[in-house]
C-alpha positions as CSV (number, residue, x, y, z in Angstrom):
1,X,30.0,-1.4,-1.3
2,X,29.2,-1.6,-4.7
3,X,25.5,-2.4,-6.0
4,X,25.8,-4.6,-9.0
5,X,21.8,-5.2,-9.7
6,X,22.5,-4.7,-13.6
7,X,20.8,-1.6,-13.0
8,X,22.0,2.0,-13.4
9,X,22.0,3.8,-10.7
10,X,19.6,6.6,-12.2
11,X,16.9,3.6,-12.6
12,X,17.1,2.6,-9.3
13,X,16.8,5.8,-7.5
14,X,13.9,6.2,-10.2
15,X,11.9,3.0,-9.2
16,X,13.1,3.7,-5.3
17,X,11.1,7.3,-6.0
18,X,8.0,5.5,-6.9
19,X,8.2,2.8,-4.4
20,X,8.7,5.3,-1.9
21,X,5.3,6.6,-3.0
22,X,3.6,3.0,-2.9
23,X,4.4,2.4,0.4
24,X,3.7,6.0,1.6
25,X,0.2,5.2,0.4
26,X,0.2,1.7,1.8
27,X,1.5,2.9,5.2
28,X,-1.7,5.6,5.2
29,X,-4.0,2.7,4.0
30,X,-2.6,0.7,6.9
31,X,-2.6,3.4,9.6
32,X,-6.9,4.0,8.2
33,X,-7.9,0.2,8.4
34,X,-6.1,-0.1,11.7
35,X,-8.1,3.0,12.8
36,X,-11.5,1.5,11.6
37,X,-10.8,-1.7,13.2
38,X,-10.2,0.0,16.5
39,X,-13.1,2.5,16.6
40,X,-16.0,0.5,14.7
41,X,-19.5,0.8,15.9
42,X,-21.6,-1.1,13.7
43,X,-24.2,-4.0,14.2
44,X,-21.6,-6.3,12.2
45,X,-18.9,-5.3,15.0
46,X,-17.3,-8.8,15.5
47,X,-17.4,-10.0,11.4
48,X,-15.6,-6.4,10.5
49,X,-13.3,-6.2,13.2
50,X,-11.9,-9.3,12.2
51,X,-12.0,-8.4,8.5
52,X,-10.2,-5.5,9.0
53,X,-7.9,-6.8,11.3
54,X,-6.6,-9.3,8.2
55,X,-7.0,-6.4,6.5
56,X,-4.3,-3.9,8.2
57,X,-1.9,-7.1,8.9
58,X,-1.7,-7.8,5.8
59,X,-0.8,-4.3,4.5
60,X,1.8,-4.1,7.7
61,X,3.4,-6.7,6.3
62,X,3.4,-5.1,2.4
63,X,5.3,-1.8,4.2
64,X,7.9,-4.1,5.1
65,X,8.2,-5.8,1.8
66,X,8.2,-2.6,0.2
67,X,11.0,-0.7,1.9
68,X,13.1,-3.6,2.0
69,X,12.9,-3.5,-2.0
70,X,13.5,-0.1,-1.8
71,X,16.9,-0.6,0.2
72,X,17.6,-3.2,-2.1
73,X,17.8,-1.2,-4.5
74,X,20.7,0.8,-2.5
75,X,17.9,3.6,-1.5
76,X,16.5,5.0,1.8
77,X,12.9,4.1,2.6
78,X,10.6,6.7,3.7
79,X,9.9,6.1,7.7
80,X,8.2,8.7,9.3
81,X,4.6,9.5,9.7
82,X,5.7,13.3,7.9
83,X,7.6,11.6,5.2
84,X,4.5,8.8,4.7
85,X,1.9,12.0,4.6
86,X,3.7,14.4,2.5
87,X,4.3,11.5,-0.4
88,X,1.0,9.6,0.0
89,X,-2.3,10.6,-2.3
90,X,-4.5,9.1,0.3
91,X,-6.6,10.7,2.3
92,X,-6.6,10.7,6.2
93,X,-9.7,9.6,7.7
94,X,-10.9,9.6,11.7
95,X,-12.9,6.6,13.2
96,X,-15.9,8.7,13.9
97,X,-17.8,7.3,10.5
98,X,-20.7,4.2,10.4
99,X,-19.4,0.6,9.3
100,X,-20.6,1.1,5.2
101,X,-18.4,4.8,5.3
102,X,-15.3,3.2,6.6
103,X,-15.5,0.3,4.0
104,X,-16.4,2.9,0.9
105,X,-13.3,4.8,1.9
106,X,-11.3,1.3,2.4
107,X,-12.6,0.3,-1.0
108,X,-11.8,3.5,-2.6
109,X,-8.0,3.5,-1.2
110,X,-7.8,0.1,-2.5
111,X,-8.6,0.8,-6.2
112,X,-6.7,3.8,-6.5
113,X,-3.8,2.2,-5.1
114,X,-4.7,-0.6,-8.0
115,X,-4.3,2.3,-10.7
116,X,-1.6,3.5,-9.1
117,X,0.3,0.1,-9.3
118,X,-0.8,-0.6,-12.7
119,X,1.3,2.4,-14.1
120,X,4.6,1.4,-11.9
121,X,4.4,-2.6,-13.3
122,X,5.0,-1.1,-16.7
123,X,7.5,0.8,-15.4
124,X,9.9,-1.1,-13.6
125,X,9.2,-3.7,-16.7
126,X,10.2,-0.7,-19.5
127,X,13.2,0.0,-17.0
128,X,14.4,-3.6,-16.5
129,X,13.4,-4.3,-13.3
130,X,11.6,-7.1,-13.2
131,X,12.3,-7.8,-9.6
132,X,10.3,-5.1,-8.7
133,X,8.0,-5.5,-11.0
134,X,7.6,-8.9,-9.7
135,X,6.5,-7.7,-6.2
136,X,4.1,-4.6,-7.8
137,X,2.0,-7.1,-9.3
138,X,1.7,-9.5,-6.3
139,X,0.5,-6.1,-4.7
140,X,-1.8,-5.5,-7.3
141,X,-3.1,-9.2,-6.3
142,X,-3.5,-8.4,-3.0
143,X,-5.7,-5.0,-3.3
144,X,-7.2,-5.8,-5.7
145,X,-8.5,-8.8,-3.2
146,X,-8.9,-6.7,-0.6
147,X,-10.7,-4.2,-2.8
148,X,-13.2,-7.2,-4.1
149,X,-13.5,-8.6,-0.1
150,X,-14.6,-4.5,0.6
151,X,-16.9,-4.5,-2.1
152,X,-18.6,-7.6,-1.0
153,X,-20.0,-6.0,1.9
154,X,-22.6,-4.2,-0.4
């Protein structure tokens, strides 16, 4: 069937491209704060284990939103662990770090996914796509939350 988005088709495989690597990153970020929530050992273990628990649900969720857009757009999302680490500019990290390490790394995943998003708004808006431009900047909301909740800690 037919898309009729009153969008060319070149611009949406174009903003599907980028919001392929968005949730690439987003998946990693997810996978990394599910891993620190699981194998924290610090004296704040209860407060952070919650934290991070509202942390990774939250970016769980913001997959989904993300590849739905993407097959909105009359794309195929990205969905395997190869396709996520071969895309994303993340790092991977292991639970074997001290509370303040895991919640640098959090906080540093979060802003450059901030800088990251800040680039695509003005993208999808110079391309038409205010839809997705729409949902980049309630992302950019969101880490850049998350990023200030991290930072907190210190």
């Amino acid at each position: 069937m037919t898309i009729n988005l009153n969008l060319d088709q070149s611009v949406r495989q174009q903003i599907a491209q980028f919001l392929s690597l968005i949730l690439s990153d987003t998946y990693v970020l997810y996978v990394k704060t599910q891993n620190f929530h699981w194998n924290l050992i610090d004296s704040r273990f209860y407060a952070l284990h919650n934290f991070l628990e509202k942390q990774y649900k939250e970016l769980a969720e913001a997959t989904d939103e993300l590849a739905e857009r993407i097959r909105m757009l009359g794309e195929q999302a990205p969905g395997s662990l190869k396709q996520f680490l071969e895309m994303t500019s993340l790092k991977e990290s292991d639970g074997d770090l001290g509370g303040d390490d895991m919640l640098q790394k959090l906080l540093k995943d979060h802003e450059s996914i901030c800088g990251h998003l800040r680039e695509r708004i003005d993208q999808s808006s110079e391309l038409g796509d205010e839809g997705t431009a729409d949902l980049l900047i309630q992302r950019l909301r969101a880490h850049e939350k998350a990023a200030w909740m991290l930072r907190s800690h210190f």
